[in-house]
C-alpha positions as CSV (number, residue, x, y, z in Angstrom):
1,X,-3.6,-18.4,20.0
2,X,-4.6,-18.0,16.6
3,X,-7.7,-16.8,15.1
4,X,-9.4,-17.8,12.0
5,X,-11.0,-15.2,10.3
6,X,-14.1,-15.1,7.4
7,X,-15.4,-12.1,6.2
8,X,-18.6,-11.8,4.9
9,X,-19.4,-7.8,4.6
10,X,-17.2,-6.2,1.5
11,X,-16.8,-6.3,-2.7
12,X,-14.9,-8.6,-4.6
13,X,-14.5,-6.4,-8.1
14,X,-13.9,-8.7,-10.8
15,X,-11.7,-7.7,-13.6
16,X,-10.5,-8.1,-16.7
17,X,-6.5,-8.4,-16.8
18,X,-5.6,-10.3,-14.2
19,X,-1.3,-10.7,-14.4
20,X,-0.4,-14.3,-16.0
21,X,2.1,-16.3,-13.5
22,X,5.1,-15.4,-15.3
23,X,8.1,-12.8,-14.5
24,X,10.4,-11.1,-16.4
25,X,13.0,-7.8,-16.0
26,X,12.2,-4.4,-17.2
27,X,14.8,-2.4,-18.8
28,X,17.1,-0.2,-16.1
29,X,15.5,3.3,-15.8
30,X,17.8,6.4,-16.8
31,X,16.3,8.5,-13.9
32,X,14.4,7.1,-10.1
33,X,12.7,9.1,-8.1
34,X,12.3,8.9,-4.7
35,X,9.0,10.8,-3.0
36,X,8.5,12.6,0.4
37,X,4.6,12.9,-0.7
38,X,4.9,8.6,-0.3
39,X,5.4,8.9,3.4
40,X,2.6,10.8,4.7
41,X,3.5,13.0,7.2
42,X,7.4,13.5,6.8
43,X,8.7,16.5,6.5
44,X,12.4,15.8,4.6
45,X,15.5,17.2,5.5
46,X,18.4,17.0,2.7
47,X,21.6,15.4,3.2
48,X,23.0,15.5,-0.1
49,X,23.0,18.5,-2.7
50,X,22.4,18.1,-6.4
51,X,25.4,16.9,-8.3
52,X,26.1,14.7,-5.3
53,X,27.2,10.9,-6.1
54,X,25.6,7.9,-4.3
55,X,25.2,4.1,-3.9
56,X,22.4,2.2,-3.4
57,X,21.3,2.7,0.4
58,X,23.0,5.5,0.7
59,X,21.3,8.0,3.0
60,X,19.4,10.9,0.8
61,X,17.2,12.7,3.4
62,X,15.9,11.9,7.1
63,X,12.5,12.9,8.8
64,X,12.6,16.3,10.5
65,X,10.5,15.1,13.0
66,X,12.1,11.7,13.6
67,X,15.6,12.4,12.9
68,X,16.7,8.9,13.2
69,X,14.2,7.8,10.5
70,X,16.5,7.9,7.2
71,X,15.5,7.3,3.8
72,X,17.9,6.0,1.2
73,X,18.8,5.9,-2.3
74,X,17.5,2.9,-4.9
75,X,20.3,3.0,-6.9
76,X,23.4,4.1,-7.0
77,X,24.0,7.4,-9.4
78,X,24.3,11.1,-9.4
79,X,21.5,12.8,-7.5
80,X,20.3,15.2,-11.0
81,X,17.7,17.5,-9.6
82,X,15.3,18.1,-6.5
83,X,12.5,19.2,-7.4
84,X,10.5,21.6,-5.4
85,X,6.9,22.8,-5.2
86,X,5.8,26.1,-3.2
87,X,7.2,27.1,-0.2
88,X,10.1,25.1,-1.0
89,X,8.1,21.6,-0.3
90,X,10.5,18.7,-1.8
91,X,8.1,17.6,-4.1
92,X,11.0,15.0,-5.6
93,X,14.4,13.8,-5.7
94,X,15.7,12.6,-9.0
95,X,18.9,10.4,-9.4
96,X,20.5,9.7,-12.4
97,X,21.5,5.9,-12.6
98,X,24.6,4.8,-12.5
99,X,24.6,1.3,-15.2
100,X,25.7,-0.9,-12.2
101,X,24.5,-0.4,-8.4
102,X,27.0,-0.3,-5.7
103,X,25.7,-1.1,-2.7
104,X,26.1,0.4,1.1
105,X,27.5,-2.5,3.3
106,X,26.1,-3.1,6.4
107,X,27.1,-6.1,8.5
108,X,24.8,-9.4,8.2
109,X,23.3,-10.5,11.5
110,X,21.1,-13.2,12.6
111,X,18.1,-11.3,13.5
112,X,17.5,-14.3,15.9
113,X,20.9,-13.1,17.7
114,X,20.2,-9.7,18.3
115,X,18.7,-7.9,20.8
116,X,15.6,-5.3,20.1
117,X,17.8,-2.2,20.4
118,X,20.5,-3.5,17.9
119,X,17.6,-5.1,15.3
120,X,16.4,-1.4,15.4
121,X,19.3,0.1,15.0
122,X,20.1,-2.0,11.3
123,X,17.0,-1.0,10.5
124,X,17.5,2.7,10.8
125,X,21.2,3.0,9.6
126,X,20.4,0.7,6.9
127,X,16.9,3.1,6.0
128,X,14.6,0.3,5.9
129,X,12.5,1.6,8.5
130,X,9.9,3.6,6.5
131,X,8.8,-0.3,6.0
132,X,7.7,0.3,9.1
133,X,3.9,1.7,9.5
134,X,2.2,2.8,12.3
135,X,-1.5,2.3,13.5
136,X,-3.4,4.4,14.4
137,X,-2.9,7.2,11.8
138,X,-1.3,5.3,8.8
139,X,2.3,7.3,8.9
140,X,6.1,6.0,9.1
141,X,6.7,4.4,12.4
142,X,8.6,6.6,15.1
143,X,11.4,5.1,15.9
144,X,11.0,5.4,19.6
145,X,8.1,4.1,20.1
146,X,7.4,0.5,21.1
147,X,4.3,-1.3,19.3
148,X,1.5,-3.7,21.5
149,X,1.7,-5.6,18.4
150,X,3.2,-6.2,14.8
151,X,0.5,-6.9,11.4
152,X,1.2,-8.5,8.7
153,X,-1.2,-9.1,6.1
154,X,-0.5,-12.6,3.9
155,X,-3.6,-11.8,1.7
156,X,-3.8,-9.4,-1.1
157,X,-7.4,-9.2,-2.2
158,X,-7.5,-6.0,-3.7
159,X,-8.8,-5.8,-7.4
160,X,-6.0,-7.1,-9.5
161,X,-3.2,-7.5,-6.9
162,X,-0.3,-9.4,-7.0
163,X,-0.8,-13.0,-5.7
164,X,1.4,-13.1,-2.9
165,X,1.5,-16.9,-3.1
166,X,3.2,-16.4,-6.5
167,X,5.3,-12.9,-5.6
168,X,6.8,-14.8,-2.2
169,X,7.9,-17.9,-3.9
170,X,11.4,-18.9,-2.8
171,X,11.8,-16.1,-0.3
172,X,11.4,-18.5,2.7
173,X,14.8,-17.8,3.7
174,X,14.9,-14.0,3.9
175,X,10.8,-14.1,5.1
176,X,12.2,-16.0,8.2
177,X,14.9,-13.7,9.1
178,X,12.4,-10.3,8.6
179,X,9.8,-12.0,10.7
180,X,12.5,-12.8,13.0
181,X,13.8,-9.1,13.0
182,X,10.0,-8.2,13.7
183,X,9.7,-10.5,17.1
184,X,12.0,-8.1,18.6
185,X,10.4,-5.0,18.1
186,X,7.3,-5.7,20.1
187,X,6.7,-6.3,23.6
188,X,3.4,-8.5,22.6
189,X,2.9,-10.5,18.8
190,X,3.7,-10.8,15.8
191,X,0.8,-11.3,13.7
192,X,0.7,-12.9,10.5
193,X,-2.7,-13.3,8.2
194,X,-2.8,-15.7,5.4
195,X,-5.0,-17.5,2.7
196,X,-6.7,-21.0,3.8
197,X,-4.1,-22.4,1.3
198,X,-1.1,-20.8,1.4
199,X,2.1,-22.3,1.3
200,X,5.0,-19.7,1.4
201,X,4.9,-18.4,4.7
202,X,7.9,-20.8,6.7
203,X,7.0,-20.9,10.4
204,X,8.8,-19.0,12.8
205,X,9.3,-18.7,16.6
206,X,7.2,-15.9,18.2
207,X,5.1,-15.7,14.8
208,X,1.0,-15.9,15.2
209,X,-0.5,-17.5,12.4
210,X,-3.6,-16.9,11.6
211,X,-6.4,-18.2,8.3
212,X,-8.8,-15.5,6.6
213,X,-10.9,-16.2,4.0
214,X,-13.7,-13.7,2.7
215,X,-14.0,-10.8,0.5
216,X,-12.3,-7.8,0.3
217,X,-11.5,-5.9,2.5
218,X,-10.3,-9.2,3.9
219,X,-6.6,-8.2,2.8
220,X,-6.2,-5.1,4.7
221,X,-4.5,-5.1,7.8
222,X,-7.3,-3.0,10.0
223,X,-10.0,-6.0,9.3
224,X,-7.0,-8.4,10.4
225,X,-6.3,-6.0,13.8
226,X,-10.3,-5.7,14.4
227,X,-10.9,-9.0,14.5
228,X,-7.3,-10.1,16.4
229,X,-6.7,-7.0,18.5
230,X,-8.6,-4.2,18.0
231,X,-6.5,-0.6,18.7
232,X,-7.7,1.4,21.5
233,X,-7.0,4.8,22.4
234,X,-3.6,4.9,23.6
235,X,-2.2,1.6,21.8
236,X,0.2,1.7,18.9
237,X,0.1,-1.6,16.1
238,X,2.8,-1.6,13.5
239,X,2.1,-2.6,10.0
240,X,4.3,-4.2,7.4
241,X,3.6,-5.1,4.1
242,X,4.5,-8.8,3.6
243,X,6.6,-8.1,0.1
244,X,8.7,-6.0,2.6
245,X,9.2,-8.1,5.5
246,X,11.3,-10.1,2.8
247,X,13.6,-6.8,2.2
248,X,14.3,-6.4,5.5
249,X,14.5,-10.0,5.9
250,X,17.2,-10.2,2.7
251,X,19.0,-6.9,4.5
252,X,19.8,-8.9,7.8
253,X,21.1,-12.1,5.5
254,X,23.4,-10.1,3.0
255,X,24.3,-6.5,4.6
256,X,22.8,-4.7,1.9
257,X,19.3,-3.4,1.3
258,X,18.6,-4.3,-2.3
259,X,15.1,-2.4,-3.1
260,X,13.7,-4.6,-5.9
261,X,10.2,-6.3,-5.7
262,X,8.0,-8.2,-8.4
263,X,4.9,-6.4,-9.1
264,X,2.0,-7.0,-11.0
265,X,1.5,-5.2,-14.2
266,X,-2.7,-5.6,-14.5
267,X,-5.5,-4.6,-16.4
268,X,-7.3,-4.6,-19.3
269,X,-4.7,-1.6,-20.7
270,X,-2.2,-4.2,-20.7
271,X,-1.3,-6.4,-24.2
272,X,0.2,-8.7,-21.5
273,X,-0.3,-8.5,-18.3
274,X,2.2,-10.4,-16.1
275,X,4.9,-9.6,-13.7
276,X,7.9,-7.5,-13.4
277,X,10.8,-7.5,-11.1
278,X,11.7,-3.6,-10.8
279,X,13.5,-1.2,-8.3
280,X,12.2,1.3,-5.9
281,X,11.2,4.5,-7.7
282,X,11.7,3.4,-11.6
283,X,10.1,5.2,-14.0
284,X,6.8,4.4,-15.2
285,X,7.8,4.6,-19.1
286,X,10.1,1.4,-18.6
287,X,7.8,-0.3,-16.5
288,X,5.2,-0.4,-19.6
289,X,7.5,0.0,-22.2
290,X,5.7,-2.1,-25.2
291,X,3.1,-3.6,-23.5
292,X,0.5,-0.8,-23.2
293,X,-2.2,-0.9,-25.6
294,X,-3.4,1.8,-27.9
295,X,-6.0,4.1,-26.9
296,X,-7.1,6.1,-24.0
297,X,-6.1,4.0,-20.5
298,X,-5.3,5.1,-17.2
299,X,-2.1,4.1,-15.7
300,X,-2.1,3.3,-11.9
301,X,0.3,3.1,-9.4
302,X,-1.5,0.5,-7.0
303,X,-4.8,-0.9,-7.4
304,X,-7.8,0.5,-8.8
305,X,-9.2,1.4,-5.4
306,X,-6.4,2.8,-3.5
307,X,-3.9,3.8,-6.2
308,X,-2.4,7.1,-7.3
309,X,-3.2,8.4,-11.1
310,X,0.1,8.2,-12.9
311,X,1.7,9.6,-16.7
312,X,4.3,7.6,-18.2
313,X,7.0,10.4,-17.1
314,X,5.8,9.2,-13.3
315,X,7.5,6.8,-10.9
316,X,6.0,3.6,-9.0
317,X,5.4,4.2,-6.0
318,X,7.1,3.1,-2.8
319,X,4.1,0.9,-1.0
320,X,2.7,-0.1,-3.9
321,X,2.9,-3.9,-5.5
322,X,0.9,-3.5,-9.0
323,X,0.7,-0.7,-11.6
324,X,-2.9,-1.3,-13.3
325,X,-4.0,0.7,-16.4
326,X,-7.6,0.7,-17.2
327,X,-9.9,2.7,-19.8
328,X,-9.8,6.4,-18.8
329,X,-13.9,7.2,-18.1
330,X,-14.4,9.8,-20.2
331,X,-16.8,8.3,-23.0
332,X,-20.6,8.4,-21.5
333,X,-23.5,6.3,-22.8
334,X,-26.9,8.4,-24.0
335,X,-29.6,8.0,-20.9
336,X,-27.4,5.2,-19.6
337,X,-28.8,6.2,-16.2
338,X,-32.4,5.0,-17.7
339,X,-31.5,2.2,-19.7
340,X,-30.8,-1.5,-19.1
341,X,-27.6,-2.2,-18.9
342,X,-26.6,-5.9,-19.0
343,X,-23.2,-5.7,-19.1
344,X,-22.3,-2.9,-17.2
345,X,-21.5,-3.8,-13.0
346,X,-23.5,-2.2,-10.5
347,X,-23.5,-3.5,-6.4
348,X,-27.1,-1.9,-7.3
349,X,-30.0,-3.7,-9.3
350,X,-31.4,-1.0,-10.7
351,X,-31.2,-1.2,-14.5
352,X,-28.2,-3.8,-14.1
353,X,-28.0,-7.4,-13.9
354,X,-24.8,-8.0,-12.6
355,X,-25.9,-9.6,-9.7
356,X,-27.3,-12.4,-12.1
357,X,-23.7,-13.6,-13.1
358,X,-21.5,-13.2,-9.8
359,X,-18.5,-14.5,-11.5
360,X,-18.6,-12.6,-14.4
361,X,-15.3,-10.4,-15.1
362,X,-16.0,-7.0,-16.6
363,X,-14.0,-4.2,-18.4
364,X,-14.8,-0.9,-16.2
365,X,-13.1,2.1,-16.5
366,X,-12.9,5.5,-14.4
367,X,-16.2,7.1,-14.8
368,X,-17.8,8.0,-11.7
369,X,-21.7,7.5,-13.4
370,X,-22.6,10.8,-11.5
371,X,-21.5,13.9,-9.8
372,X,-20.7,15.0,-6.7
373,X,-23.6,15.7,-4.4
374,X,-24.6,15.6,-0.3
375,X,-24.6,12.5,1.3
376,X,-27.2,10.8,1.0
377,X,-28.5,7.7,3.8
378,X,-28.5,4.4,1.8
379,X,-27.2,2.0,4.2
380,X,-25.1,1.0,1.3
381,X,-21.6,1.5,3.3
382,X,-22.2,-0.8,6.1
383,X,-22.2,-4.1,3.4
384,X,-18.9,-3.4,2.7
385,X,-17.2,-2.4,5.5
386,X,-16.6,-5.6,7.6
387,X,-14.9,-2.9,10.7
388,X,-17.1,-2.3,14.0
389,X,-18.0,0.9,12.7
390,X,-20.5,3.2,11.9
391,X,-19.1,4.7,8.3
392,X,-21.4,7.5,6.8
393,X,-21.2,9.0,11.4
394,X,-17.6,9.3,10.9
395,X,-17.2,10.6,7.5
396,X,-19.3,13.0,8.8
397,X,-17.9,13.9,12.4
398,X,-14.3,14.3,10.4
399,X,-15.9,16.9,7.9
400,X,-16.9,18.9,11.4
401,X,-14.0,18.1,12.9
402,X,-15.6,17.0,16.0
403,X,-12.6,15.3,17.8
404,X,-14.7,13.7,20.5
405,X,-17.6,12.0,18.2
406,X,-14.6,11.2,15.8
407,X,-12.8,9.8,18.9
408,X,-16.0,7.4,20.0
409,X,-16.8,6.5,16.2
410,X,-13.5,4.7,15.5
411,X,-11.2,7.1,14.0
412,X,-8.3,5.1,15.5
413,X,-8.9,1.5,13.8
414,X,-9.1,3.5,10.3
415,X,-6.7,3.9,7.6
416,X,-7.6,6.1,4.0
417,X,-7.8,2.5,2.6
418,X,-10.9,1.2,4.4
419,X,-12.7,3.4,3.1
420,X,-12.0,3.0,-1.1
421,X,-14.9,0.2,-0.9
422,X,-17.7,3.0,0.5
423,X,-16.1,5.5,-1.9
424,X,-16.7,3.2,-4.7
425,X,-20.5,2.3,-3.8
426,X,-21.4,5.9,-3.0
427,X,-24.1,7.3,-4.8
428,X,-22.9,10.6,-3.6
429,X,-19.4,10.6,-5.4
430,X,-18.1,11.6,-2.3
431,X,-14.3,11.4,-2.0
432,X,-13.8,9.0,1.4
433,X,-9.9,8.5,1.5
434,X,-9.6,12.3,1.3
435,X,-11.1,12.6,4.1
436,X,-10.6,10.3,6.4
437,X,-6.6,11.5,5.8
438,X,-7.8,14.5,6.4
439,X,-9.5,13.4,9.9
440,X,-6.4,11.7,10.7
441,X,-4.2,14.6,10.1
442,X,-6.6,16.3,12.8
443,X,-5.9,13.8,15.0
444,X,-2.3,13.8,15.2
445,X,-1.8,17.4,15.0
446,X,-4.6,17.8,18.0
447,X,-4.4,14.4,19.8
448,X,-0.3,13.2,18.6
């Protein structure tokens, strides 16, 4: 039975730059990166050596711990370097790009056919399993494992995202067979979370629809799962992001796994911001190339809560659906902290007036406005966290490592994510995502 869902407790930041509804092709990057760092937790084992030749899906290294779990090439090329970082950690593996992909063939199935075993096995040959995300703990998906449930989150509410209504647009086809695919990897639902108005999502057999409307956080999959089916200690949810339930969908209905998606380029940094269709790991440079404006911006792989810091020479990475650039924070106003500021946005009223125009759209850049400090008790993180939760009691049993307090305040129904909105409203300047990773990392290396 499906729920509808409205959340009330979280931020909608509004920005300047949001990406016009049109989509275009970036030039084909010289070099693409792929990035064990982008799958937290995965400790690579090379297959191939450098000078090596490949196609597109061809297998470049598999998960030491998970040795089923493969991860495959974007393009097809010449793998140029692998780049290492102390101790020998893989830091990255560079391919040089051939001008025209050739593709690994797999055969095309109808998901709809198969059984689970067989559905699972195209999904590891063909490496489209890191799609594959397990809750609790936020890492790639182990293979032998068998999920309560399956999330996947319609909604992209994020600052600046890519509209999901406008990125999934004639994909009905290869949405249908990857939701199909998903039905047979769980024993329980398949859970699908969407706008009040969308349109693109085709209905399939064994899929649970369900209607959110709200604020952000109302995107992420852990406010879908606590108010569907919240994870207890024990359970196992798999996540998948929506843009790739389409690749695997496409990988059933051609035999190949063509890693393309259309991201949003967004952001005030941006001459025109608009959307780009672009393969897995290209390089930022040709991503932006002629559309960055001049000055000193911040490029963004991701959204401005959640994303990584980029340079031009960086790659996009692997979960991520927009690249936002935004002014760099390093220009400060004289006693802005005493001051009125009426066009500055603060979730506080103190000096601002922000709260007077709700709709209002502002330019803001990195600047923290403070320094790191203690925490400090403001009751501030419960508005914007929508989870059944008590925040600042967790950050705090994680930073003692208390596993049993961390246990009873929730640790399990958390991913780094949740927690960019308290990050963002703390007067502290504490960094949240840090450590809640870090509290997870605990977990699974005391708990598994």
């Amino acid at each position: 039975m499906s729920k509808d869902i409205r959340i009330k407790k979280g931020l909608d930041l509004k920005l300047k730059g949001e990406a016009e509804k049109s989509v275009s092709d970036v030039a084909r990057s010289k070099v693409y990166a792929i990035k064990p760092s982008d799958f937290h937790g995965v400790t690579p084992k090379m297959v191939v050596k450098e000078g090596a030749s490949v196609k597109a899906g061809e297998v470049v290294f598999y998960s030491k711990n998970d040795e089923a779990v493969k991860f495959v090439s974007p393009v097809s090329g010449t793998i140029q370097e692998i780049k290492r970082g102390e101790k020998r950690v893989i830091l990255e593996i560079l391919i040089a790009a051939d001008s025209q992909d050739t593709f690994v063939e797999h055969s095309k199935k109808n998901p709809k056919d198969l059984s689970a075993q067989e559905v699972k096995e195209q999904l590891l040959a063909s490496g489209a399993w890191p799609f594959i995300v397990q809750r609790p703990y936020d890492v790639v998906a182990n293979s032998a494992d068998t999920p309560k449930a399956i999330f996947v989150s319609g909604i992209n509410s994020a600052p600046l995202e890519a509209d999901l209504e406008f990125t999934m647009a004639g994909k009905q086809e290869a949405l249908t067979a990857g939701l199909t695919a998903l039905t047979k990897l769980t024993s329980g639902k398949v859970h699908v979370t969407v706008g009040p108005n969308a349109t693109f999502l085709p209905s399939v057999d064994g899929v649970t629809v369900h209607k959110a409307q709200g604020v952000h956080p109302v995107g992420l999959v852990s406010t879908q799962i606590g108010k569907i089916d919240p994870i207890n200690k024990g359970e196992k949810v798999w996540v998948v992001q929506m843009e790739d339930v389409a690749i695997i969908g496409n990988l059933f209905l051609t035999g190949k796994l063509i890693q393309t998606k259309t991201i949003a380029l967004a952001g005030s940094g941006f001459e025109k911001p608009s959307y780009v269709n672009v393969t897995f790991g290209a390089q930022i440079a040709d991503v932006v190339a002629g559309n960055l404006k001049d000055g000193n911006y911040r490029i963004i792989s991701g959204d401005v809560l959640t994303g990584d810091q980029k340079s031009k020479e960086g790659f996009i990475g692997f979960y991520h659906n927009t690249m936002t650039v935004i002014p760099e924070g390093d220009d400060y106003d004289f006693f802005g902290w005493n001051l009125p500021r009426p066009n500055k946005f603060s979730v506080y009223r103190a000096n601002m007036f922000s709260f007077l125009t709700p709709n209002k759209k502002y330019d803001l850049n990195t600047n923290t406005n403070g320094e790191h400090r203690g925490f400090v008790l403001t009751g501030e993180y419960e508005k914007v966290c929508p989870l059944d939760i008590y925040p600042m009691q967790l950050l705090k049993s994680i930073l003692v490592k208390d596993i049993d307090q961390m246990e009873a305040l929730g640790i399990y129904e958390v991913a780094p994510e949740d927690f960019a909105l308290t990050e963002y409203v703390c007067v502290s300047k504490q960094d949240h995502q840090r450590i809640v990773r870090e509290g997870l990392d605990v977990m699974i290396k005391e708990v598994g």
